[in-house]
C-alpha positions as CSV (number, residue, x, y, z in Angstrom):
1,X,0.0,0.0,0.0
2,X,2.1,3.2,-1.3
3,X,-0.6,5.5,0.8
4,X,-4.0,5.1,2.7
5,X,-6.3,8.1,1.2
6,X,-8.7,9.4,4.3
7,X,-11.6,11.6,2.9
8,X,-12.3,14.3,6.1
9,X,-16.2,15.7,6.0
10,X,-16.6,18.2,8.3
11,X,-13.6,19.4,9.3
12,X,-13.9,23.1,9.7
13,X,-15.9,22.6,13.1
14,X,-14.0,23.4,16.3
15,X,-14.1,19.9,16.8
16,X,-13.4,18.5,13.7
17,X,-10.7,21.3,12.6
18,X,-8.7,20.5,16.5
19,X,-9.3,17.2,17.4
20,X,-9.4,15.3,14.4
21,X,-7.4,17.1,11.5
22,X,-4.5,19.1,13.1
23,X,-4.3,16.8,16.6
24,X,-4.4,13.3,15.1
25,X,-4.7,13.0,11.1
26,X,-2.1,15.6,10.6
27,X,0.2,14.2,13.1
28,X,0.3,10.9,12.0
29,X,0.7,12.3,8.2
30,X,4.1,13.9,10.1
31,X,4.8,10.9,12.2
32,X,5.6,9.3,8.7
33,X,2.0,7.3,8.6
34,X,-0.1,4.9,10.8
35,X,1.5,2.5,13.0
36,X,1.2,-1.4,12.6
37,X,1.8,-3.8,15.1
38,X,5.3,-5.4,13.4
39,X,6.3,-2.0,13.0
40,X,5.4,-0.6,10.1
41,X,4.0,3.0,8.9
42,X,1.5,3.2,6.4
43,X,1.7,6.8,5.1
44,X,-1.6,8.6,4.9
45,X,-2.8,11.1,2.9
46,X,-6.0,13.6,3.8
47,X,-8.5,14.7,1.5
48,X,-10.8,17.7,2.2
49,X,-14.1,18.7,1.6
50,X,-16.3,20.8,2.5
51,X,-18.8,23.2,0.9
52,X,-17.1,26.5,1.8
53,X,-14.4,26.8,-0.5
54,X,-12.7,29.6,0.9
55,X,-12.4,27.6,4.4
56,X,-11.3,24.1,2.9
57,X,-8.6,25.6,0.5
58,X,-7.2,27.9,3.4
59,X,-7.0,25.2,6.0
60,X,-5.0,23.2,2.8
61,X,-2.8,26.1,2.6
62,X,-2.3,26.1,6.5
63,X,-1.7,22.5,6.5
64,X,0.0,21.6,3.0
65,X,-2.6,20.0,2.4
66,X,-2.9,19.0,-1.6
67,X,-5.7,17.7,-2.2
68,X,-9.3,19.4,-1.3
69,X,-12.8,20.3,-2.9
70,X,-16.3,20.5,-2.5
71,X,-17.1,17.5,-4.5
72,X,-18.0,14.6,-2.6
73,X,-19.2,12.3,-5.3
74,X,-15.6,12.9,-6.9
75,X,-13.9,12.5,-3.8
76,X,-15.8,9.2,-3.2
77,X,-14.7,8.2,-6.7
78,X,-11.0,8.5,-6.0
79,X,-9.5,5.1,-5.5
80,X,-6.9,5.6,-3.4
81,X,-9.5,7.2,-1.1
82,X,-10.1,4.1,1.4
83,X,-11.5,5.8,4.3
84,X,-14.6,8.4,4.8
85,X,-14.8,10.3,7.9
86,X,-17.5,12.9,9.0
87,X,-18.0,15.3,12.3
88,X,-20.5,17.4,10.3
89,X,-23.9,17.6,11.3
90,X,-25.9,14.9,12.8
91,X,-28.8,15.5,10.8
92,X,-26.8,14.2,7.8
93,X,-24.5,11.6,8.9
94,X,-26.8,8.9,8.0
95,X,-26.9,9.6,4.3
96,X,-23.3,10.9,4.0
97,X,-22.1,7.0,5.7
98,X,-23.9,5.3,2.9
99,X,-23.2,7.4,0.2
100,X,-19.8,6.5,1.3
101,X,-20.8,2.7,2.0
102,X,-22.2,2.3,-1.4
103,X,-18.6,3.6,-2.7
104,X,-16.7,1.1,-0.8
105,X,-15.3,2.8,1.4
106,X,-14.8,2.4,5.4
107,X,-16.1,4.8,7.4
108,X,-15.5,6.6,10.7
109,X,-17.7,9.3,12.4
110,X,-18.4,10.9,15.3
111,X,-21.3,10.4,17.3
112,X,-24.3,10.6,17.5
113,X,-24.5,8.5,14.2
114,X,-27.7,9.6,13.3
115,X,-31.0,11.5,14.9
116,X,-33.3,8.3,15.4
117,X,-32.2,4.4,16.3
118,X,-34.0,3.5,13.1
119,X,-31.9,5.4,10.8
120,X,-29.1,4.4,13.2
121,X,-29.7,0.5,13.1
122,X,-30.0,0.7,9.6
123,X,-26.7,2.3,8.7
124,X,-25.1,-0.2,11.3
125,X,-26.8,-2.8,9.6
126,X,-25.6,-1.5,5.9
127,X,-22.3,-1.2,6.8
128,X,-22.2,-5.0,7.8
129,X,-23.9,-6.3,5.1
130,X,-21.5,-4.4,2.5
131,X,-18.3,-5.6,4.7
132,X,-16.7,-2.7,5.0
133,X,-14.8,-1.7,8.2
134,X,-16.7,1.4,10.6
135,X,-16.0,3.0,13.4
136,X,-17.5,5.9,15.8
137,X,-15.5,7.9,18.2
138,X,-15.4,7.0,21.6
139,X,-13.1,9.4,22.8
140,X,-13.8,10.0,26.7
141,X,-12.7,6.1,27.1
142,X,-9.3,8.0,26.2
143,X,-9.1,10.1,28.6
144,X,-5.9,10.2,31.1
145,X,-8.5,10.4,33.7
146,X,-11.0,7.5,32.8
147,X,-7.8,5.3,31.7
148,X,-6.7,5.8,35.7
149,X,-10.2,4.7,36.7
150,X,-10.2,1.7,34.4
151,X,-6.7,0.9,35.9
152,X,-8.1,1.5,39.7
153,X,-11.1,-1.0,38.6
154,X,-9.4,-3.6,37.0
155,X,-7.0,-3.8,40.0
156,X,-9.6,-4.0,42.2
157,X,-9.2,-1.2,44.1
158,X,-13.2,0.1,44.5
159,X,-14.2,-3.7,45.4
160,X,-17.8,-3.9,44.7
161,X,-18.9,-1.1,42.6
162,X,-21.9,0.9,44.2
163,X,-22.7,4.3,42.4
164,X,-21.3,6.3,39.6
165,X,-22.3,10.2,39.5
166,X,-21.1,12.0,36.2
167,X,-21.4,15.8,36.6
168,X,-20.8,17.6,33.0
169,X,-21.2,21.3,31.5
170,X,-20.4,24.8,31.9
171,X,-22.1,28.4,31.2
172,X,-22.9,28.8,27.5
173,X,-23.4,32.5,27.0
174,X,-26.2,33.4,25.8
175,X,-24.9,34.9,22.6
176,X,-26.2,38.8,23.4
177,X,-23.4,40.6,25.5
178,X,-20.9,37.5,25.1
179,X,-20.3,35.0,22.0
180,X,-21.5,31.5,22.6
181,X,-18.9,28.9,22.6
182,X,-21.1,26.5,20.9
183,X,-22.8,27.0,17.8
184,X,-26.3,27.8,17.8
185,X,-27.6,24.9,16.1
186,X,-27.0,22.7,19.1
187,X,-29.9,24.7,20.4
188,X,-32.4,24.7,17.6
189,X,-34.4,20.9,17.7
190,X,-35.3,21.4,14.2
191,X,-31.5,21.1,13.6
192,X,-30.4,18.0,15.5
193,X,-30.0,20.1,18.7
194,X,-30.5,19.0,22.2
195,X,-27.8,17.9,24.9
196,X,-29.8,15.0,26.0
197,X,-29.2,13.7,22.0
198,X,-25.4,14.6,22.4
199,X,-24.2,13.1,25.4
200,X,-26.1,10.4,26.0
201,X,-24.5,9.0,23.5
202,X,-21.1,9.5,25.3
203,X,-22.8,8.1,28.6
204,X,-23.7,4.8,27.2
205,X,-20.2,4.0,25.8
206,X,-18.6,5.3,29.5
207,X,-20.8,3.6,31.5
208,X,-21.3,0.0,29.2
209,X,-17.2,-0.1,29.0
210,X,-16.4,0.9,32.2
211,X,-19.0,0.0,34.7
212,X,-21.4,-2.3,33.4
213,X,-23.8,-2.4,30.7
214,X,-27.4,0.0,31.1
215,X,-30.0,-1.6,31.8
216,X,-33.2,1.1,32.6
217,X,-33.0,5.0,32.1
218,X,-35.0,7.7,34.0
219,X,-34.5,11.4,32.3
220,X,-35.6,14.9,32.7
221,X,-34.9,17.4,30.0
222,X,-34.9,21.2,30.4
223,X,-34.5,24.3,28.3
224,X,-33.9,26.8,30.8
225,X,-32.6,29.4,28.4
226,X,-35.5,29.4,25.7
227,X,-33.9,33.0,23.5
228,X,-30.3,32.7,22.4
229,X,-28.4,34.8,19.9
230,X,-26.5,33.5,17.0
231,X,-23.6,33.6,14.6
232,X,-25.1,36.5,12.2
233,X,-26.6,38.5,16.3
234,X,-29.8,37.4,15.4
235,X,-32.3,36.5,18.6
236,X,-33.9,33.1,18.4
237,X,-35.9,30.5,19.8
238,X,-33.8,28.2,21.6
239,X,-36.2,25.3,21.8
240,X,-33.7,22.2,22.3
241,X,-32.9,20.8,25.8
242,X,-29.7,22.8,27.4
243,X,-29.7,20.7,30.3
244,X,-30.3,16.7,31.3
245,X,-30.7,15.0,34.7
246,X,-30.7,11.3,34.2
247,X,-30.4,8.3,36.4
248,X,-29.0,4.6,35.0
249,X,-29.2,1.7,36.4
250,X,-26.5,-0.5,35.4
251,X,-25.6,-4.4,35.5
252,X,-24.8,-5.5,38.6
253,X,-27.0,-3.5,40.8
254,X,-24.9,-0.1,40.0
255,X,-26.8,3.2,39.9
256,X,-25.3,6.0,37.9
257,X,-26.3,9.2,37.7
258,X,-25.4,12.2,35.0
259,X,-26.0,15.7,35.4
260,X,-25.6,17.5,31.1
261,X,-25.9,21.0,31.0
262,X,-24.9,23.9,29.7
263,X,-26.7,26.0,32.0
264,X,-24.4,25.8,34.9
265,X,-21.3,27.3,36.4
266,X,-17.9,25.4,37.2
267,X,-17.3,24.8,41.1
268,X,-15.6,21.7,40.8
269,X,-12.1,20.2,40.2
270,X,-12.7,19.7,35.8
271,X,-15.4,20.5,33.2
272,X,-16.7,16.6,33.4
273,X,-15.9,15.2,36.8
274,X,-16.9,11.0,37.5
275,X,-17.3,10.0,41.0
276,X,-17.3,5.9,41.6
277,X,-18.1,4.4,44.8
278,X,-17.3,1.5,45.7
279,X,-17.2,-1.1,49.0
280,X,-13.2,-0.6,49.3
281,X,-12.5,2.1,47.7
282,X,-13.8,5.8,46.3
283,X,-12.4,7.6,43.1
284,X,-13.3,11.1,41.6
285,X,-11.8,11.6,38.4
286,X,-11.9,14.8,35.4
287,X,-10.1,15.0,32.1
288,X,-7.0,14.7,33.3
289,X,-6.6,13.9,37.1
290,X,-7.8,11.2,39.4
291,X,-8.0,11.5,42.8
292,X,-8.7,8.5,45.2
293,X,-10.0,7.7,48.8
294,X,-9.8,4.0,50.6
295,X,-11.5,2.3,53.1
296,X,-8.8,2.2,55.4
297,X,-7.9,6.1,54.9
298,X,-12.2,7.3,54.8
299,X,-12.5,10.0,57.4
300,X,-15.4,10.1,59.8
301,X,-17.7,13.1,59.8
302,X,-20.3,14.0,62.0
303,X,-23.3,15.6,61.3
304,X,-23.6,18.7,63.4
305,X,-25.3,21.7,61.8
306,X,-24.6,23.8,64.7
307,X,-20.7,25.0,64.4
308,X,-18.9,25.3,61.0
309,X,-17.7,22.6,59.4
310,X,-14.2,22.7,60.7
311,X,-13.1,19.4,58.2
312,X,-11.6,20.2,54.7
313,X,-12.8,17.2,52.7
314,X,-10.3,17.4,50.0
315,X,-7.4,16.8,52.1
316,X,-8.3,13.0,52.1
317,X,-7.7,12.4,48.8
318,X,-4.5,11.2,46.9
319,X,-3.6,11.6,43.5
320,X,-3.1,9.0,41.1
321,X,0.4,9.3,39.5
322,X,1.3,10.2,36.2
323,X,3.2,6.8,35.8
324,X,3.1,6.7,31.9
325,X,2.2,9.2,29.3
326,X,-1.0,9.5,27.6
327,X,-1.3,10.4,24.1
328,X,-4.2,12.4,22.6
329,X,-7.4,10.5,22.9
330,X,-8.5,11.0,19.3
331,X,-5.5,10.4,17.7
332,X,-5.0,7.4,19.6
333,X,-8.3,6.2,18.7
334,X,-7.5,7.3,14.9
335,X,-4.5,4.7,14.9
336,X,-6.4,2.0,16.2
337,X,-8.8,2.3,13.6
338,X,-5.9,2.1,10.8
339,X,-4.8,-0.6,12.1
340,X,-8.2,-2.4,12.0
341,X,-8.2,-1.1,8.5
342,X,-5.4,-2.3,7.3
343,X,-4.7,-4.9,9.3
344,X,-7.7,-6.0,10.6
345,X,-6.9,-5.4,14.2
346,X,-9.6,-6.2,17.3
347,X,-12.4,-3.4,17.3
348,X,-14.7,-2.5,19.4
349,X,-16.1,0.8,18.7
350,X,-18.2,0.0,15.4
351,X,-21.3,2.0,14.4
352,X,-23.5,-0.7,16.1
353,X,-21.7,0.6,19.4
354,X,-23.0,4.2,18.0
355,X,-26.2,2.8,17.8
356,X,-26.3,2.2,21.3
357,X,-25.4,5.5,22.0
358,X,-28.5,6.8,20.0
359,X,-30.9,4.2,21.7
360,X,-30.1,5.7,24.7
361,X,-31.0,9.1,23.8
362,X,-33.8,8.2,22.4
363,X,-35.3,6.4,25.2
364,X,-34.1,9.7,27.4
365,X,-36.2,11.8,25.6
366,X,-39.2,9.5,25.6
367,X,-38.2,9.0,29.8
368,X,-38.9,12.8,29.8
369,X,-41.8,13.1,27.7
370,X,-43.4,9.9,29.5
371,X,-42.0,10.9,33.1
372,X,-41.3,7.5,33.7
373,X,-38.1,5.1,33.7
374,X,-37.7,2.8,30.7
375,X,-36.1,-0.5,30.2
376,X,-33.1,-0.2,27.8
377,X,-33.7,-3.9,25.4
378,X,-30.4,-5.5,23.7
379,X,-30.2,-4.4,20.3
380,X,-30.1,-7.0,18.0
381,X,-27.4,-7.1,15.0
């Protein structure tokens, strides 16, 4: 194989621009390719599209990027051009993957993989029958700070797992007297919007792969800011949920719980924190660090709400070294996926694993709309 051609939809997005061009496809371009496991490189070669020409060709300029254009039924016919990739919009996904299925090519995404399970399933189901190789970002599982909690786990430091509580978001300006760091779409349910849609799907694949598979869902929805201002300082309806509060219950007897918003402010140690308790042992975990707490080492409290609480609770934590380094998340994710491409490496992460994700959501919405909890059935392949 001289090079591996990788067709990148979407790519001018925040996320798709840092995360998945400059921090993982461009750096393995640099690195001299993808590695295999004997040792080999394959060299790599992306391909750009978009339908802003002005964006695509400048971020090719940027990059040295040579080949880009806003033709993805040419792109798609270009042989060399093995892989598809898209973080475009969700509302499109769906018929972007088969367009790219029916040209033969492997595909990768972000997530969600499409708005319903139906359309979800079905490109799953697609992509199996035509036998091509697929694959949906999973890229908390990455983190330094989840990797530390699957290491505490597997060395059976929390003993038996009780509760998991997930605590995710962060002020998103309104858009009037401060830009919005998110794009206004995510807001708008006409347009795929709607953070109960969005990370759910990164709940399911956290909570199936690290603490057992989810079993029942119980959600609340909210859209506590309902006017927003967008790109172009135009006032609109923000009609799409800003904010989730959802309980799991997981194999095993765990409970899990995950707070989504983007109607709250930060007064805690990272943006996404997870806090695991367990019969030996407690952990609370963000991005990056992971702090933990034993049995032997738990503090007593007493309840007393007549004086000041004269305990500092942090203090009884310890940090779990840095003992090895941890690549970027995405990028390592990217190179696992070449090597299933190539050489058909073990995979997990396929776009049946997406589907997942977008069951979830989908019964979450239908938990709020029903006020009620739901059972969460096996999909069937």
């Amino acid at each position: 194989m001289d090079k591996l051609g990788i067709i990148l939809h979407g790519i001018t997005g925040r996320m798709g621009l840092n995360q998945h061009l400059v921090r993982s496809i461009l750096k393995i371009r640099d690195q001299g390719g993808a590695p295999m496991a004997d040792g080999r490189r394959i060299p790599i070669e992306p391909i750009l599209v978009g339908r802003d020409p002005g964006k695509i060709e400048a971020l090719a300029d940027r990059f040295g990027i040579a080949r880009w254009t806003m033709d993805l039924d040419a792109a798609l016919g270009e042989p060399d051009a093995q892989i598809f990739f898209d973080a475009a919009s969700t509302q499109l996904r769906a018929g972007l993957l088969k367009k790219a299925i029916d040209a033969g090519k492997h595909v990768y995404c972000e997530k969600p993989i499409a708005e319903t399970l139906d359309d979800a399933l079905a490109i799953a189901r697609h992509a199996r029958a035509a036998g091509v190789k697929n694959g949906v970002v999973h890229d908390k599982l990455y983190l330094p700070g989840l990797r530390k909690l699957a290491m505490l786990r597997d060395a059976g430091f929390f003993g038996r797992i009780l509760s998991v509580r997930i605590e995710f978001g962060y002020w998103v300006f309104e858009g009037d007297w401060q830009p919005a760091q998110r794009p206004s779409w995510n807001y708008r349910k006409g347009e795929g919007g709607g953070i109960i849609l969005d990370m759910l799907c990164h709940w399911r694949y956290v909570l199936d792969n690290l603490f057992g598979t989810v079993k029942a869902v119980s959600c609340l929805g909210a859209t506590h800011i309902p006017r927003r201002v967008d790109e172009r300082g135009q006032s609109y309806e923000a009609d799409a949920d800003d904010a989730a509060y959802a309980t799991f219950e997981l194999e095993g007897g765990i409970i899990a719980q995950a707070n989504s918003s983007w109607t709250t402010r930060v007064r805690r140690d990272d943006l996404v924190t997870f806090h695991v308790d367990g019969t030996l042992g407690s952990a609370v975990a963000g991005l990056h660090a992971c702090r933990t707490q034993s049995r032997v080492n738990t503090p007593k409290p007493v309840w007393n709400p007549d004086e000041p609480q004269k305990m500092n609770f942090f203090d009884d934590w310890v940090a779990v070294p840095d003992n090895q380094a941890y690549p970027n998340g995405f990028k390592a994710q990217w190179e696992e996926f070449l090597r299933h491409v190539v050489d058909d490496a073990p995979w997990s992460y396929d776009l049946m694993a997406g589907a997942r994700g977008v069951q979830l959501a989908e019964l979450g919405l239908e938990s709020w709309k029903q006020r009620r909890w739901l059972d969460v059935p096996a999909l069937e392949h």
